[in-house]
C-alpha positions in Angstrom: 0.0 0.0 0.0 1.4 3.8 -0.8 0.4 5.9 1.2 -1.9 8.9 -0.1 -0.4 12.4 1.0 -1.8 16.0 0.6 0.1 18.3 -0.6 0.7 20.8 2.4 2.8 23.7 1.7 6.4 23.9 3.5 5.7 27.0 5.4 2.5 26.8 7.5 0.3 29.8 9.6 0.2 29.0 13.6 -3.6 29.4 14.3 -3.8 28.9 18.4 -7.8 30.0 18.1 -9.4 28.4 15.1 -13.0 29.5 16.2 -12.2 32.7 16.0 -9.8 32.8 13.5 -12.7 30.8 11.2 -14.7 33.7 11.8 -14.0 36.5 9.4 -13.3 33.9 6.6 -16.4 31.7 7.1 -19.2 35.3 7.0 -17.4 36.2 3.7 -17.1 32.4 2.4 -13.9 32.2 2.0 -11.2 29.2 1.9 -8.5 28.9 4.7 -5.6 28.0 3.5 -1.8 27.3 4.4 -2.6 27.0 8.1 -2.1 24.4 11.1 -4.2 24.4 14.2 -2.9 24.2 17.6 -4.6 21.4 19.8 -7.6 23.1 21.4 -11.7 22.2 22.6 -14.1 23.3 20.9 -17.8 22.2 21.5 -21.0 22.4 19.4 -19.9 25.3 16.9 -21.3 26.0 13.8 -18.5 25.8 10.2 -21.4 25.6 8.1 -19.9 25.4 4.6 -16.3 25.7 5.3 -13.7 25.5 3.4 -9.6 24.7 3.9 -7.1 23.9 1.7 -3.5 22.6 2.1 -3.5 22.3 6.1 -3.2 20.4 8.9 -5.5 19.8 11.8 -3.2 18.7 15.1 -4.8 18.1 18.6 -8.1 19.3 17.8 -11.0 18.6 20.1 -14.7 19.2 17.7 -17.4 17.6 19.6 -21.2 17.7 18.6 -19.6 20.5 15.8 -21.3 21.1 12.6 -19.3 20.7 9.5 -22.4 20.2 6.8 -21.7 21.0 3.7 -17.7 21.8 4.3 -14.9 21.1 2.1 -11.4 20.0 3.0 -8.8 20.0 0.1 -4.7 18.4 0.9 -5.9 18.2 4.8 -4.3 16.5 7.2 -5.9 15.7 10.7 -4.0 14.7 13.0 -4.7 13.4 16.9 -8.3 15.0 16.7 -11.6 14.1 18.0 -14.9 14.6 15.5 -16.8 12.3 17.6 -20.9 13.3 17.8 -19.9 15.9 14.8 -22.2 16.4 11.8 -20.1 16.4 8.1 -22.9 15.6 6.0 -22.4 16.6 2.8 -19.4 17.2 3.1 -16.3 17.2 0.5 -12.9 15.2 1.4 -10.0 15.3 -1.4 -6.4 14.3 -0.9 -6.6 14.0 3.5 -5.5 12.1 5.5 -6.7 10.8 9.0 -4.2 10.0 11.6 -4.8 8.7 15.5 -8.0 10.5 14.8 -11.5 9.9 16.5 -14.8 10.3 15.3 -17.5 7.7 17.2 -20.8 8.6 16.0 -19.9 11.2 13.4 -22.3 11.6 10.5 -20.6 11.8 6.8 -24.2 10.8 5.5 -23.9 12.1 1.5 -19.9 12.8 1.9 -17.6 11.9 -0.9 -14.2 10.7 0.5 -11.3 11.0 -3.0 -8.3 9.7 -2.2 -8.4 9.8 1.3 -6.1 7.7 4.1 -7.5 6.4 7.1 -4.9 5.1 9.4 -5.1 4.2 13.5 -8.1 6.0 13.4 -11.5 5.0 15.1 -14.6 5.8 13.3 -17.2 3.2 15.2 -20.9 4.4 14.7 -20.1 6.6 12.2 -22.6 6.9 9.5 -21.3 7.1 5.8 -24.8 6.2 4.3 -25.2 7.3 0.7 -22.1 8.7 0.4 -18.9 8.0 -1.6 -16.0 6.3 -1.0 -13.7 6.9 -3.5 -9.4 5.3 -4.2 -9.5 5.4 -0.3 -7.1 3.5 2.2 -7.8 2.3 5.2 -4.9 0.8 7.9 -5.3 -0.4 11.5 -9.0 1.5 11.5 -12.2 0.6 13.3 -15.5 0.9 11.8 -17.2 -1.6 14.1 -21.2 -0.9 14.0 -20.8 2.1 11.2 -23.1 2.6 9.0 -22.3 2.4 5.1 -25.7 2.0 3.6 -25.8 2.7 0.2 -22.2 3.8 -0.1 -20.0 3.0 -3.4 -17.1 1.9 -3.2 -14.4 2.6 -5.9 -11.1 1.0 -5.7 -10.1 0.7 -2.0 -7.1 -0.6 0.0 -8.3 -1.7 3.2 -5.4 -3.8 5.9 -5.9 -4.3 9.4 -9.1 -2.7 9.5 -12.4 -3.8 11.5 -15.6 -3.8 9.8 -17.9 -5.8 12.3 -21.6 -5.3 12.6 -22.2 -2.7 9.4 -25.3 -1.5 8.0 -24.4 -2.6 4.3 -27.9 -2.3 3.1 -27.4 -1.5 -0.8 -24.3 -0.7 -0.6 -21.9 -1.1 -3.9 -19.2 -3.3 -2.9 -17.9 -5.3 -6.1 -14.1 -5.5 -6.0 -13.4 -4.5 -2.8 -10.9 -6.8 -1.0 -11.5 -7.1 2.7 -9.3 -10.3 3.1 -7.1 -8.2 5.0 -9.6 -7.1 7.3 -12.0 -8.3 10.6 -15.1 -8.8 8.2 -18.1 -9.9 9.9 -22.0 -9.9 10.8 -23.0 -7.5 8.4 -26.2 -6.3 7.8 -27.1 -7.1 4.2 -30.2 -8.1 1.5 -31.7 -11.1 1.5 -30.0 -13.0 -0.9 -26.9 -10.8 0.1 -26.5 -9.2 -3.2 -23.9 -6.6 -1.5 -20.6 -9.6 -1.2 -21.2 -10.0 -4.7 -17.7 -9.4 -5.6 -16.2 -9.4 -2.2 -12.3 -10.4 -1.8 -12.9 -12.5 1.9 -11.0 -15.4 3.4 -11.7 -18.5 4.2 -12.2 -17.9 7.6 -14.4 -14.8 6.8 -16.4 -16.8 4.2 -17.2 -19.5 6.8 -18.6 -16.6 8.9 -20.5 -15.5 5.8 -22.0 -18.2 4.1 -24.8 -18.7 6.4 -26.1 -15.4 4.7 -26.8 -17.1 2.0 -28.9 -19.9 2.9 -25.8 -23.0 3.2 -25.6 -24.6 6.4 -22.4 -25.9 7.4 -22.4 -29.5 8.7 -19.6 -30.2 11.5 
């Protein structure tokens, strides 16, 4: 797997206040650019449509924050918590996630474009009709996220837990999770989503009761 990077810029701005320094730049609907945040708390503020290119995110603390409809652009985050944020509709190009946490944080509609996921927990999440695009995924945990109706388009996914998704609809042909903990997932009846699916034998095992085959022992 080579790892995706953004391209960051080798000079970045200090921002010690990103809520206010957001501000001025979020009323005139403007992109932030070129910056990198120091860690800091912030709790249930509104980035409606905001927009950053070509920084980085360290030690950042958004809980129950509102992201709809935001942009990021050659991001990286870095050590922060999203968990309980709201990123529907959101836009993610060329970013990467690192040690990051977002239990219960809704991408619902999001499209992810080559976008790195890596020791990063993202349980409960909900990614539901969203987009999932050349994406990797390494040491992650998706464990009871949902991915309804999601399409997936050419992803690397190693040491990664997906146990207990929502897969309802979801477009999953050629996607190899061999690599991966792959199991109970919530799917059609006949499962019409692991049409396609790269598994092991151990995960097929696990699986093929979803079809209908019993397993004598």
């Amino acid at each position: 797997m080579k790892p995706m990077t953004p391209k960051l810029p080798e000079t970045l701005i200090p921002v010690d206040d990103f809520l206010k320094f957001s501000k001025p730049y979020l009323d005139a609907e403007r992109a932030i650019a070129g910056i990198k945040t120091a860690p800091a708390r912030i709790l249930e503020a509104d980035f409606f449509r905001l927009e950053v290119r070509a920084s980085v995110f360290s030690g950042l603390v958004a809980q129950n924050c509102t992201f709809e409809n935001a942009s990021f652009c050659d991001v990286l985050f870095e050590d922060c918590n999203f968990s309980g944020c709201n990123f529907s509709d959101a836009y993610f190009e060329r970013c990467v996630f690192l040690n990051c946490k977002a239990v219960g944080a809704n991408f619902k509609n999001s499209l992810f474009k080559n976008v790195r996921m890596t020791d990063s927990n993202f349980s409960y999440a909900v990614f539901d009709s969203g987009a999932l695009r050349t994406f990797q995924t390494e040491n992650t945990n998706f464990t009871c996220a949902s991915l309804s109706r999601t399409k997936w388009q050419k992803p690397e996914c190693v040491g990664s837990v997906f146990s207990q998704n929502n897969l309802f609809q979801a477009d999953l042909g050629g996607v190899d999770l061999s690599e991966c903990t792959f199991e109970a997932p919530t799917v059609s009846d006949p499962p019409k989503e692991l049409r396609g699916v790269t598994v092991n034998a151990f995960q097929a095992s696990e699986l093929v009761g979803l079809f209908g085959i019993k397993v004598r022992t």
